[in-house]
DOPA-733176 format. One line per 8 residues: number of its first residue (from 1); their letters; for each residue x, y, z of N, C-alpha, C. Coordinates in steps of 0.02 Angstrom, whole numbers. Example, Ala and Ser with C-alpha at 12.3 -4.5 7.8 and 13.67 -1.06 7.14 Angstrom:
residues 2
1 = as = 660 -284 390 615 -225 390 660 -165 390 ~ 642 -112 354 684 -53 357 645 2 394
This chain:
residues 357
1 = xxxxxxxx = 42 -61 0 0 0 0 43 63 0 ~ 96 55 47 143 124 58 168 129 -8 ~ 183 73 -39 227 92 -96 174 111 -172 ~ 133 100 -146 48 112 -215 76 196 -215 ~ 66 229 -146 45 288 -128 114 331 -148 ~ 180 293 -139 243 347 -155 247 348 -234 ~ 191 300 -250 208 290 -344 144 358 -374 ~ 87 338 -327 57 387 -357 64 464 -335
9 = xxxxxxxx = 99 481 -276 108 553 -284 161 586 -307 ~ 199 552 -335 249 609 -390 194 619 -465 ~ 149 558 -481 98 574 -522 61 616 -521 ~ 20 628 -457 -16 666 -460 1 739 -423 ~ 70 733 -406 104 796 -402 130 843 -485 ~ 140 800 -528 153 803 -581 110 822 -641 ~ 25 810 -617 -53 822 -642 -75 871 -612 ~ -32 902 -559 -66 956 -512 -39 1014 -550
17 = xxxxxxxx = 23 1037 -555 84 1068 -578 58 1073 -669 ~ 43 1025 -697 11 1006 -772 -56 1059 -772 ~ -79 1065 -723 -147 1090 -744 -139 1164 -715 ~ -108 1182 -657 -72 1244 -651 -44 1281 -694 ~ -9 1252 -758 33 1277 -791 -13 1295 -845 ~ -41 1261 -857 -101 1248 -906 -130 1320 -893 ~ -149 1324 -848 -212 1390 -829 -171 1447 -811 ~ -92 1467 -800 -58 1521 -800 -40 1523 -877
25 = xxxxxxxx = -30 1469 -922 -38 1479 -1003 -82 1514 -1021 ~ -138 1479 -1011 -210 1498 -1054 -241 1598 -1030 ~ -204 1604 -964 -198 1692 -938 -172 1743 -1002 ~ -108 1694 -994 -37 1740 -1022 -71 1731 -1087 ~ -94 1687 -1120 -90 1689 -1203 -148 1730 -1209 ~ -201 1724 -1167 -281 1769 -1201 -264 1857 -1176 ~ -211 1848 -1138 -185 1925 -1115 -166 1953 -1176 ~ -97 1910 -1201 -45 1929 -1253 -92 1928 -1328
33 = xxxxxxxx = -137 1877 -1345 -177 1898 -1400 -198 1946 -1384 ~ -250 1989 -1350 -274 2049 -1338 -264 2102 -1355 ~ -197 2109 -1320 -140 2155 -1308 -98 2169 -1386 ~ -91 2101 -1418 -49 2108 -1510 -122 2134 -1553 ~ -185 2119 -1546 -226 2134 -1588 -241 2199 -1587 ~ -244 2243 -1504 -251 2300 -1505 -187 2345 -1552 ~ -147 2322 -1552 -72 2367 -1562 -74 2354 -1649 ~ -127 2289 -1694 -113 2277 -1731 -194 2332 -1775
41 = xxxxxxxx = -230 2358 -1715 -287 2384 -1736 -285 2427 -1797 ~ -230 2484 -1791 -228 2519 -1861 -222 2505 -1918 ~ -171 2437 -1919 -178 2418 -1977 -236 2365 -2009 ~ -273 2325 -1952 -326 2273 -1972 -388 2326 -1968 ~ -380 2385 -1941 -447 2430 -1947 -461 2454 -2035 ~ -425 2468 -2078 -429 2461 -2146 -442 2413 -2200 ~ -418 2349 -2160 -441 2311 -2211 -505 2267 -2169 ~ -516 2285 -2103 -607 2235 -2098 -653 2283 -2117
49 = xxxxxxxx = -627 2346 -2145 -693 2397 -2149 -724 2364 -2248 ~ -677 2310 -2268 -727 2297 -2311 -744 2226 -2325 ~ -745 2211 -2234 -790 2160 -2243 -876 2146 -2255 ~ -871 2089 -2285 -965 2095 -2304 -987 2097 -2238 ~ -973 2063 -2213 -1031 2046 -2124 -1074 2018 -2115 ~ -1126 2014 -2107 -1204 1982 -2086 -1186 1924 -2080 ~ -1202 1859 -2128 -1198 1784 -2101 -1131 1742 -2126 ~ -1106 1814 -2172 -1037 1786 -2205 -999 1753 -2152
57 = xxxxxxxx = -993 1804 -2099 -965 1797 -2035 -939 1730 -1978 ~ -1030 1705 -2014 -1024 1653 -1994 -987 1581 -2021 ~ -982 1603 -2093 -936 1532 -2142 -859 1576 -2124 ~ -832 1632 -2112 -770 1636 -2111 -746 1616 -2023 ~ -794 1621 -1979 -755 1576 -1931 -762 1506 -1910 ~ -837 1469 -1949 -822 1413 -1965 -756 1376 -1983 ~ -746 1426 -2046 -687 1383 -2084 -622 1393 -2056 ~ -607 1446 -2003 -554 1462 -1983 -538 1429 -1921
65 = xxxxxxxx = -605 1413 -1911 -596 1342 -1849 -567 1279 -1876 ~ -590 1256 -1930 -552 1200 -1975 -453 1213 -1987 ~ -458 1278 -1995 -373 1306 -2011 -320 1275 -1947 ~ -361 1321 -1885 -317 1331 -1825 -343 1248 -1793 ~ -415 1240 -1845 -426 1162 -1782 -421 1165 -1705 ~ -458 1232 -1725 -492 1237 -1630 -552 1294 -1622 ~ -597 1287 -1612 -662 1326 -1626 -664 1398 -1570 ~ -609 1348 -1517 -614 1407 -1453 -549 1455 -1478
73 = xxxxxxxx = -504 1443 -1516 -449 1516 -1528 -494 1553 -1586 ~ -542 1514 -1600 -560 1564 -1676 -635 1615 -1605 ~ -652 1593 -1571 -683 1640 -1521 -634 1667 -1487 ~ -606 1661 -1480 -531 1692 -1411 -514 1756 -1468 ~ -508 1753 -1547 -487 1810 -1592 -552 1830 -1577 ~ -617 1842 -1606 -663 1866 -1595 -671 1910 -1551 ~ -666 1898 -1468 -675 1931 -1411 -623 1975 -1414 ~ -546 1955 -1445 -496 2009 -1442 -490 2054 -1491
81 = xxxxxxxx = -535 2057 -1560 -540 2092 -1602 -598 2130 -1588 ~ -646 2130 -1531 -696 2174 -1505 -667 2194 -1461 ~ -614 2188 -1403 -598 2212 -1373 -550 2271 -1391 ~ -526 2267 -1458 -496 2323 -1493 -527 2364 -1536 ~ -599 2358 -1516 -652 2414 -1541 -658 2367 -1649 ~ -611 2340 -1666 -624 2332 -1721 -685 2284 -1768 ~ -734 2253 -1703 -796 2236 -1727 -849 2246 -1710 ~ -910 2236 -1711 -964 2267 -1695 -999 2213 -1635
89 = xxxxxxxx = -1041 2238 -1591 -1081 2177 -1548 -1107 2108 -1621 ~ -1126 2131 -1630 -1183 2082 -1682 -1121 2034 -1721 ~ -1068 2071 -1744 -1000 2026 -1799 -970 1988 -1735 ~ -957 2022 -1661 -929 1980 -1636 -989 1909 -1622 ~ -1041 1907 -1595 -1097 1862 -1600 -1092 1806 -1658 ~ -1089 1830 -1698 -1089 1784 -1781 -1028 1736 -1780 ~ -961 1783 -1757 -894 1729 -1767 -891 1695 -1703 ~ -931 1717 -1650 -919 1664 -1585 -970 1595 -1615
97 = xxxxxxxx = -1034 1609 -1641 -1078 1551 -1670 -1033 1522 -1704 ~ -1025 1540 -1775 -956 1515 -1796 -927 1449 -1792 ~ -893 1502 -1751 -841 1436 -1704 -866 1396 -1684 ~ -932 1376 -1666 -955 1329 -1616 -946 1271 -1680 ~ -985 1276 -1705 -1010 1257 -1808 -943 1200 -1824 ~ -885 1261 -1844 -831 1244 -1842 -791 1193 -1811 ~ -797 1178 -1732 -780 1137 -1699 -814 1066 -1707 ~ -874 1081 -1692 -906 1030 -1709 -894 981 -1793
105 = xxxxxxxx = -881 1005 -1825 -843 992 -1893 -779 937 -1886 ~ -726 991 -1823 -662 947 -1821 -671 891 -1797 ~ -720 871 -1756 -743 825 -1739 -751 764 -1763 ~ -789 792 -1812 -801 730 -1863 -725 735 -1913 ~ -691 774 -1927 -640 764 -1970 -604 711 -1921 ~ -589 719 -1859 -545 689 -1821 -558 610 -1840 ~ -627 611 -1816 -628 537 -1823 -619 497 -1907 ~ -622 544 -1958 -623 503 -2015 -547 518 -2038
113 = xxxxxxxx = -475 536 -1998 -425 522 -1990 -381 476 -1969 ~ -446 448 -1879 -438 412 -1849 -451 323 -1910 ~ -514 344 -1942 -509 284 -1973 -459 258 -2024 ~ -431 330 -2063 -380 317 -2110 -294 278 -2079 ~ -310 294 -2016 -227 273 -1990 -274 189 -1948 ~ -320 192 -1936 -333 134 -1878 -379 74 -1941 ~ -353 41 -1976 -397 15 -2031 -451 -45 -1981 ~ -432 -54 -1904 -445 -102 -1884 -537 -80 -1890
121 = xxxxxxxx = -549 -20 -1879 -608 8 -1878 -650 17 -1938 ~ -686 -7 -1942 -744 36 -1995 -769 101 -2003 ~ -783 133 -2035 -786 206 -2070 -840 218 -2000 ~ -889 183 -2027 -965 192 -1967 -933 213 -1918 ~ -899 150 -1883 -887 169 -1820 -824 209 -1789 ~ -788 223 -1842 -733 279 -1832 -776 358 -1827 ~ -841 367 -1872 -842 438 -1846 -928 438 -1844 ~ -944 371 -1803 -1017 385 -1767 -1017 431 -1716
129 = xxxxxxxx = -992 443 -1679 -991 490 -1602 -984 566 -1671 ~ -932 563 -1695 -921 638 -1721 -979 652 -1780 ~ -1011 616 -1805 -1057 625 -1846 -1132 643 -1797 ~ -1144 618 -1759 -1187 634 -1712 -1192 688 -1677 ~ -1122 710 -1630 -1105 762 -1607 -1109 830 -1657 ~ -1091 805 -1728 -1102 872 -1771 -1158 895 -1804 ~ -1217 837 -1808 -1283 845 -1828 -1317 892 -1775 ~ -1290 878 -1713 -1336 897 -1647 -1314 981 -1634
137 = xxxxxxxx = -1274 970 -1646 -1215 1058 -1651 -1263 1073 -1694 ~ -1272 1068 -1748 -1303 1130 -1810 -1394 1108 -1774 ~ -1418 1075 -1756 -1485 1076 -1744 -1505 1125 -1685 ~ -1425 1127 -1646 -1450 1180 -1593 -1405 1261 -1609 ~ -1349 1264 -1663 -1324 1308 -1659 -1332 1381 -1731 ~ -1373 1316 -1753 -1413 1354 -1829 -1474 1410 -1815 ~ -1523 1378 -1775 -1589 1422 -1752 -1566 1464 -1692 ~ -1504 1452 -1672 -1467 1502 -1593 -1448 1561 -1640
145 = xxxxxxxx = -1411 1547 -1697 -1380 1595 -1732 -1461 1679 -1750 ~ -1471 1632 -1792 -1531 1675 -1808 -1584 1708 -1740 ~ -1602 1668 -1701 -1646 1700 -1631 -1570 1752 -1616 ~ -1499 1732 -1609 -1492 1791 -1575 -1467 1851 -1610 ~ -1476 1844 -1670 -1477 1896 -1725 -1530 1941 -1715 ~ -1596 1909 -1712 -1654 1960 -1713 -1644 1982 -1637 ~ -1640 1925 -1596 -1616 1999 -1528 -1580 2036 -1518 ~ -1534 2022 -1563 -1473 2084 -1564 -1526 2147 -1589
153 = xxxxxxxx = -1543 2140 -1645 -1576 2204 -1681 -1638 2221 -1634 ~ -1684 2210 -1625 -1724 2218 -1567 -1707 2236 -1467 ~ -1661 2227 -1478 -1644 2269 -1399 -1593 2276 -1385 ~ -1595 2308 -1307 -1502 2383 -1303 -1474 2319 -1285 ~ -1425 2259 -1325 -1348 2239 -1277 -1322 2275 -1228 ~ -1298 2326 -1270 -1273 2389 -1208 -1268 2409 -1166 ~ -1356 2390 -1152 -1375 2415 -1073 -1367 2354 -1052 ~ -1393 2297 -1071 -1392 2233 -1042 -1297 2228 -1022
161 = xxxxxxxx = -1260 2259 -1041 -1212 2234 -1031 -1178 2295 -982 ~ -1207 2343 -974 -1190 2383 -900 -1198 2356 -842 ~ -1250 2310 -864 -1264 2279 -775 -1228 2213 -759 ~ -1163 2196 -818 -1153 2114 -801 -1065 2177 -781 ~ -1062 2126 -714 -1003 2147 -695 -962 2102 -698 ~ -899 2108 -717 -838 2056 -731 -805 2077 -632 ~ -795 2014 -597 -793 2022 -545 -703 2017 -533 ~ -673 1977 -566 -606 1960 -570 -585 2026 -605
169 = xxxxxxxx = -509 2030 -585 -465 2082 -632 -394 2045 -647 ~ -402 2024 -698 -359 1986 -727 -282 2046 -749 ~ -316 2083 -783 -277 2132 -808 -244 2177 -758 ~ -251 2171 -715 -237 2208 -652 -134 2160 -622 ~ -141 2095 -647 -82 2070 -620 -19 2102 -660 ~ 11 2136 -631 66 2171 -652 130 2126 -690 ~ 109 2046 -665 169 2023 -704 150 1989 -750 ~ 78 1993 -772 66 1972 -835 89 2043 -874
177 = xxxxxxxx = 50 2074 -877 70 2137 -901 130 2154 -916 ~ 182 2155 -874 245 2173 -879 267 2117 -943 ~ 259 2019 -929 284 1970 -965 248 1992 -1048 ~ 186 2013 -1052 166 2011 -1110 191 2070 -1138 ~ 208 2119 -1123 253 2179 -1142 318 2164 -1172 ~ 367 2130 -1112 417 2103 -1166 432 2044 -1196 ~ 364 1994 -1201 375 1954 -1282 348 2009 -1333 ~ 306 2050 -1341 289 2088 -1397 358 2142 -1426
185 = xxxxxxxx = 377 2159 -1383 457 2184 -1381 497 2155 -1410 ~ 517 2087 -1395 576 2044 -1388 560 2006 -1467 ~ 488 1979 -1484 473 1950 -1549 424 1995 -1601 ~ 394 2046 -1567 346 2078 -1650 278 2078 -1615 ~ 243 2100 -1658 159 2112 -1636 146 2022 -1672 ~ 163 2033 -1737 141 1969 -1781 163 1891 -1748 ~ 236 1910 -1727 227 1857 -1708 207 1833 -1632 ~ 196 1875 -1590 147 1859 -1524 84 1830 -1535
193 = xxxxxxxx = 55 1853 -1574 -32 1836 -1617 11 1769 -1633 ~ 40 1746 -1683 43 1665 -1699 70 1627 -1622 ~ 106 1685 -1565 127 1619 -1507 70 1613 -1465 ~ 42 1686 -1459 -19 1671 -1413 -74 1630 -1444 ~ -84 1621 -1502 -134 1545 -1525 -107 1486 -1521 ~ -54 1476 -1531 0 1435 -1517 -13 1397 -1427 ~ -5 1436 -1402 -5 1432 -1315 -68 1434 -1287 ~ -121 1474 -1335 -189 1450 -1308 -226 1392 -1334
201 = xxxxxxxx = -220 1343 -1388 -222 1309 -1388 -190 1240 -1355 ~ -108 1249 -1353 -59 1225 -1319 -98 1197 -1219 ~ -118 1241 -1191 -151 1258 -1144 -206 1212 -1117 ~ -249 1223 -1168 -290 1173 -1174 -304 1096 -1201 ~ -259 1088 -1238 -243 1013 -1262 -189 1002 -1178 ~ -149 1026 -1151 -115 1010 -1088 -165 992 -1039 ~ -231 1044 -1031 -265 1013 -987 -322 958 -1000 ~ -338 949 -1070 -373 881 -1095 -314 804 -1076
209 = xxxxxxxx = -258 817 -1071 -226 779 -1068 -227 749 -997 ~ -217 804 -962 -209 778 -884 -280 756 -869 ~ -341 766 -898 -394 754 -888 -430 658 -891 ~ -397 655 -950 -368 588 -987 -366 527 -929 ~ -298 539 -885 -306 526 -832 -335 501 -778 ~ -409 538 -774 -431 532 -712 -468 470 -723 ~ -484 419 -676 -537 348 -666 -582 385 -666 ~ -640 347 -727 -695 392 -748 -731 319 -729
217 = xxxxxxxx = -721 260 -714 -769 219 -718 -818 246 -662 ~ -813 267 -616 -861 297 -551 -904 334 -604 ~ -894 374 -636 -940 418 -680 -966 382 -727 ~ -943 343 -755 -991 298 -819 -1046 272 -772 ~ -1038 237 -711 -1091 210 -686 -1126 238 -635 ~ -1146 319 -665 -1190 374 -636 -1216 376 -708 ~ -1187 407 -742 -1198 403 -812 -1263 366 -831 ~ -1232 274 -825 -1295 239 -856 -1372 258 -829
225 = xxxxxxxx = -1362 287 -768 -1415 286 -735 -1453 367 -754 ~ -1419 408 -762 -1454 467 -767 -1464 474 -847 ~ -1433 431 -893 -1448 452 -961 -1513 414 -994 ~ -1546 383 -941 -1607 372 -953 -1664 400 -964 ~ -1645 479 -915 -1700 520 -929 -1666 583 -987 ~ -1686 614 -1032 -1662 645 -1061 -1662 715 -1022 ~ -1706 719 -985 -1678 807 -963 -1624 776 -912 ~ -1616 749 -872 -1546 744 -858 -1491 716 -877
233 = xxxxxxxx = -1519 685 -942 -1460 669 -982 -1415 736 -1019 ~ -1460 781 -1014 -1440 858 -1055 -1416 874 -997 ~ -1431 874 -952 -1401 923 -904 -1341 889 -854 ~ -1335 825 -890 -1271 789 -852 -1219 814 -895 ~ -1230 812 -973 -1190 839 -1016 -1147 903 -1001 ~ -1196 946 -994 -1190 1024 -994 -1156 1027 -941 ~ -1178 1004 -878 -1124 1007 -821 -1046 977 -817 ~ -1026 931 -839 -979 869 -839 -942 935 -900
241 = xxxxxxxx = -960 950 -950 -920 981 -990 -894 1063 -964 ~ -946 1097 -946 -933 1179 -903 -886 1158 -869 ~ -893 1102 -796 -845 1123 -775 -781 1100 -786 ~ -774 1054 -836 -695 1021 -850 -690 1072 -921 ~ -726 1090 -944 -707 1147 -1006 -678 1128 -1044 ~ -699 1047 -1064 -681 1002 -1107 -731 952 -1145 ~ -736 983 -1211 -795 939 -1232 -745 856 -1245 ~ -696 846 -1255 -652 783 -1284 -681 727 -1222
249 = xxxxxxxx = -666 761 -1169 -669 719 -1101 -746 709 -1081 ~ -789 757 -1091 -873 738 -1064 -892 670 -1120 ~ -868 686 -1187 -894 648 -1217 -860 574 -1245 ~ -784 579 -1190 -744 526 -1188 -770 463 -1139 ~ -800 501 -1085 -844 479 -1043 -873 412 -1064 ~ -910 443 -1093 -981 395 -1135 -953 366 -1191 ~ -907 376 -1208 -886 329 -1262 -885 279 -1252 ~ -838 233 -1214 -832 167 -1197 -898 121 -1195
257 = xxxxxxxx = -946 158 -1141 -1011 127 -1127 -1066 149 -1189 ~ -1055 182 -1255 -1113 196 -1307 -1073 142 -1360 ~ -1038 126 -1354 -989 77 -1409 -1000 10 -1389 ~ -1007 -8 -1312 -1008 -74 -1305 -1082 -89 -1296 ~ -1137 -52 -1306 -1203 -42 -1306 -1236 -71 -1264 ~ -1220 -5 -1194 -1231 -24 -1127 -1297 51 -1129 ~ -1289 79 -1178 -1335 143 -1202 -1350 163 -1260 ~ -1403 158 -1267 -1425 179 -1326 -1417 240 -1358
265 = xxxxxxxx = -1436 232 -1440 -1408 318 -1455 -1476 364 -1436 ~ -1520 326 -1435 -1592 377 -1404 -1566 423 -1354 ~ -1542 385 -1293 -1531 402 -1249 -1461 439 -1216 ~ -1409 455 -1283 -1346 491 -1270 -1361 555 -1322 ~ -1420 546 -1338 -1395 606 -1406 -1440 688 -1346 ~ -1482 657 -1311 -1490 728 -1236 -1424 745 -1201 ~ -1383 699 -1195 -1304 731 -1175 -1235 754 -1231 ~ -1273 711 -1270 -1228 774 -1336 -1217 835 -1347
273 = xxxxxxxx = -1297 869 -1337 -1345 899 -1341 -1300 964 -1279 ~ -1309 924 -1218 -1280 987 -1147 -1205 999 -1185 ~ -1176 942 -1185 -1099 953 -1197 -1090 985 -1264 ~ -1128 1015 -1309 -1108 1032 -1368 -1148 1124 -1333 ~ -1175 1149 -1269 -1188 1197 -1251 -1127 1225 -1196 ~ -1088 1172 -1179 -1061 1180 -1120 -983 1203 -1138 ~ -998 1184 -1233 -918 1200 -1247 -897 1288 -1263 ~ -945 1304 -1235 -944 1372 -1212 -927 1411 -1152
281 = xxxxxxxx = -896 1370 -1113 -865 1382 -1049 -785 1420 -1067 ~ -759 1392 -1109 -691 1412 -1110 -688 1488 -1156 ~ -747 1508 -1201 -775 1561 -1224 -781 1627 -1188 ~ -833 1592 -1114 -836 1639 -1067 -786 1653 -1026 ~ -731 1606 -1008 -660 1621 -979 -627 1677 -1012 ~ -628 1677 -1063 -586 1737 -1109 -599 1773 -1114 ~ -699 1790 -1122 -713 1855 -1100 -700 1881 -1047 ~ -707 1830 -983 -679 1867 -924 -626 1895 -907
289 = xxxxxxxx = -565 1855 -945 -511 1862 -924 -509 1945 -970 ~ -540 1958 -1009 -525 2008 -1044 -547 2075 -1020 ~ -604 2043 -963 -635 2113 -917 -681 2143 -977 ~ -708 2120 -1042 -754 2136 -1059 -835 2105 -1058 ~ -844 2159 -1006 -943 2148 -1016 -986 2126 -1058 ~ -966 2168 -1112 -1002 2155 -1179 -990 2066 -1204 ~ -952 2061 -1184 -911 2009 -1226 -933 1957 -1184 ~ -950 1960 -1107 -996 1914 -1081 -1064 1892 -1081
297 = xxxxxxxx = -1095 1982 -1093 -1158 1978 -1096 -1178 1924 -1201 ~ -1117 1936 -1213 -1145 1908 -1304 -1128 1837 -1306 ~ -1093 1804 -1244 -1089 1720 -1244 -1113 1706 -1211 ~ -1156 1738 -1154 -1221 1712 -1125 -1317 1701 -1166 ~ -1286 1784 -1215 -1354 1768 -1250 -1351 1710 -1307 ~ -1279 1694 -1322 -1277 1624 -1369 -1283 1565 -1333 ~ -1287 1566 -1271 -1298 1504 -1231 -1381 1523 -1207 ~ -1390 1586 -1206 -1493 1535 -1198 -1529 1527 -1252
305 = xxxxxxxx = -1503 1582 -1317 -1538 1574 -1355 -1514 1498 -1388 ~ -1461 1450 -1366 -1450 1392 -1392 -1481 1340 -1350 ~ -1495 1361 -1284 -1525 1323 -1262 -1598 1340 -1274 ~ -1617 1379 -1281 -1716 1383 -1298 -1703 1333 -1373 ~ -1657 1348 -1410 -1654 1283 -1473 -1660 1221 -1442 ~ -1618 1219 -1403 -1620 1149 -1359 -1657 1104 -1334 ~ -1715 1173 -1282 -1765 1142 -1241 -1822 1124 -1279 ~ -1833 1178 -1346 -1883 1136 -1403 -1879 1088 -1415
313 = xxxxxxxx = -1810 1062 -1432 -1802 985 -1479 -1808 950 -1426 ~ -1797 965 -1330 -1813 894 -1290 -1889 900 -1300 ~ -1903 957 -1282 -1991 939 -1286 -2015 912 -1334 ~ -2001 916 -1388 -2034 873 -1443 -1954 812 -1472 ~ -1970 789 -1412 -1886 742 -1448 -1893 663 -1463 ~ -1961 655 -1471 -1965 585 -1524 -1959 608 -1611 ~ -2008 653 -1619 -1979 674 -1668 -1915 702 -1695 ~ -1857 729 -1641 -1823 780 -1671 -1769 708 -1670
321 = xxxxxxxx = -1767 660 -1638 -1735 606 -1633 -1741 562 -1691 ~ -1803 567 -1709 -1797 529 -1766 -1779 557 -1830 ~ -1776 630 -1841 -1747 670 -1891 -1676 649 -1879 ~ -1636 655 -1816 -1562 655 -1816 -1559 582 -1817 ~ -1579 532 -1806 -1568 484 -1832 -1567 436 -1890 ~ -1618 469 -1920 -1621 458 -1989 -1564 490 -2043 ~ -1544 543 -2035 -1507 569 -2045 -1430 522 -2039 ~ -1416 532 -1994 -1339 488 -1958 -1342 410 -2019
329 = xxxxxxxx = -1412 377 -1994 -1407 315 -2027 -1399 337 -2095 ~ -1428 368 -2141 -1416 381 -2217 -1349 395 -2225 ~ -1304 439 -2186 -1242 458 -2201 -1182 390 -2192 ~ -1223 360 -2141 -1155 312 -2114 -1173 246 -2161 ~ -1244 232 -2187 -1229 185 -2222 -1218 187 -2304 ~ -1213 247 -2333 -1188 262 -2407 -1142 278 -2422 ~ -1096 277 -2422 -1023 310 -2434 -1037 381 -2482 ~ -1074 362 -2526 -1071 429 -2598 -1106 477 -2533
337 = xxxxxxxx = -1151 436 -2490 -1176 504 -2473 -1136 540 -2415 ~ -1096 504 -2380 -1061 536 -2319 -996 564 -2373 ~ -980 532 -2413 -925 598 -2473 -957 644 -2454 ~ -1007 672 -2506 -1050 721 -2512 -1050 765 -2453 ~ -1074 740 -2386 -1066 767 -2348 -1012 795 -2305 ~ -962 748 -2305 -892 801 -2299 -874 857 -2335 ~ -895 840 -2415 -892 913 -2452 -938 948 -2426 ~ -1000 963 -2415 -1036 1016 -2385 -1013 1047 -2327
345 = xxxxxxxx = -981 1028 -2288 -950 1047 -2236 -887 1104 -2240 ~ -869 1108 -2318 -819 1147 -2331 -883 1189 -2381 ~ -899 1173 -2398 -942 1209 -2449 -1002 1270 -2437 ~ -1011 1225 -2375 -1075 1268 -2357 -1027 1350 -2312 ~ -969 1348 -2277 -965 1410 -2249 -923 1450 -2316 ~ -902 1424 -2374 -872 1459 -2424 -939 1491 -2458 ~ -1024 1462 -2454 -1062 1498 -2489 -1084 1526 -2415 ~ -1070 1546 -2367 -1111 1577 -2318 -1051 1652 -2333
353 = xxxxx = -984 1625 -2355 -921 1682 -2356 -943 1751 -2415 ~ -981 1683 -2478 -1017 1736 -2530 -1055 1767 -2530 ~ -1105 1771 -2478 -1162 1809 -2454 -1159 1857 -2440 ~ -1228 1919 -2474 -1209 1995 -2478 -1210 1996 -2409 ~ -1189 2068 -2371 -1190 2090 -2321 -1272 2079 -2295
């Protein structure tokens, strides 16, 4: 036993320190992006003044989530290109949706990578979870987009966002400040923007990793039991992901036990569902850390207006279940048609890019 315990605490002295480092990263890099975009404002203030805007918005941070292959740095630019006055409430709104879109995408790319290197697997089952997970993303992040479009135009953000107080002062630590001063010094405006995406992504794959880790069997067998009912199957999701701020790991969870069909897909696609709302936690970290209001109050209104998408499809969720299931099955059992559908996935935000203002 003594000797279990001297093996596991240099480990988990080593996972403590891992996730520390992790979260003084993810400070320093959403500081130092901030900080290079403001300084880079004069010159990116000329060339976004002829951008189209309206839903274009939404296929150019889709696709730029595919580039960087991370949905949360293409929101982390967003919040720091409003925080340098150079976008509007409503443009920043569009590229945080975006991103969600986007991620959900890599998802499924991941896994039909996973099948190209792992031949032991079949196509189906290399990117069932990511084909699912990305149907459920656009069913809740398509009608979020548009509801919070028309609320944008219909009432003051503004005011709504005088009254949300950022309670932390991030910007206030003098030795971030001072450190992010002289890498911008020491390497360029340009190239701080490529380290701080670099390190905020970096950051977060460090803390999915240590996450990896943890004995989840205690949680699978809470899991079986609460994903029976679908409102707490949504809301086991949503929770399990907010607070680990990791969609890889909520939905790593359930992998094991939806593969060896200990659960049905009826009954995992209500926790898809939370965890594809919850991957908005690391969204709202950045606004905070950025001390902008606005920038909180506009990823809270993409999280109810995604959840009123949400709470429709549980309330009516024999039907909306059998739309996403029908769906999944057509794609996974045609090949021409899941082609097809990987091309739309590039296709559709290049014609959302062509769209007038």
């Amino acid at each position: 036993m003594d000797r279990t315990r001297r093996r596991l605490a240099p480990q988990s002295l080593l996972s403590l320190l891992s996730i520390l480092l992790a979260a003084l990263g993810f400070l320093f890099a959403v500081q130092l992006l901030s900080e290079a975009m403001g300084l880079l404002s004069p010159v990116l203030r000329p060339a976004l003044q002829y951008r189209t805007g309206g839903f274009s918005l939404v296929g150019v941070s889709w696709l730029s989530a595919y580039v960087l292959l991370n949905g949360s740095a293409v929101a982390a630019i967003a919040l720091s290109l409003f925080s340098a006055e150079l976008i509007t409430v409503t443009e920043l709104f569009l590229l945080v949706s975006g991103s969600r879109l986007g991620a959900a995408g890599i998802v499924l790319f991941v896994g039909v990578l996973d099948y190209a290197r792992a031949s032991e697997y079949s196509l189906s089952e290399a990117v069932r979870l990511g084909t699912l997970a990305f149907i459920v993303s656009c069913s809740i992040y398509v009608p979020a987009t548009v509801l919070g479009v028309v609320a944008l135009r219909w009432t003051d953000v503004e005011g709504w966002a005088s009254g949300v107080a950022v309670p932390v002062r991030f910007r206030s630590v003098g030795f971030f400040e001072s450190l992010v001063g002289m890498t911008i010094d020491l390497i360029g405006v340009v190239p701080s923007v490529i380290v701080a995406l670099a390190l905020f992504v970096g950051c977060l794959q460090l803390f999915d990793s240590q996450l990896e880790r943890i004995e989840t069997e205690w949680l699978q067998k809470r899991v079986l039991v609460y994903l029976q009912s679908r409102w707490l199957s949504f809301a086991l999701g949503l929770v399990v992901t907010a607070v680990t701020t990791s969609v890889a790991f909520s939905l790593g969870v359930v992998v094991p036990v939806y593969n060896r069909g200990y659960i049905e897909r009826r009954e995992i696609v209500p926790y898809v569902m939370g965890a594809s709302l919850g991957t908005l936690t690391d969204t709202l970290l950045v606004a905070v850390v950025l001390e902008s209001s606005t920038g909180v109050t506009i990823v809270f209104l993409l999280l109810m207006v995604a959840t009123a998408s949400t709470t429709v499809a549980l309330s009516f969720y024999e039907q909306y279940y059998g739309l996403v299931d029908d769906i999944q099955r057509r794609l996974l059992e045609d090949r021409r048609s899941f082609a097809l559908f990987l091309l739309l996935l590039v296709a559709i935000p290049l014609v959302l890019i062509a769209l007038p203002a």
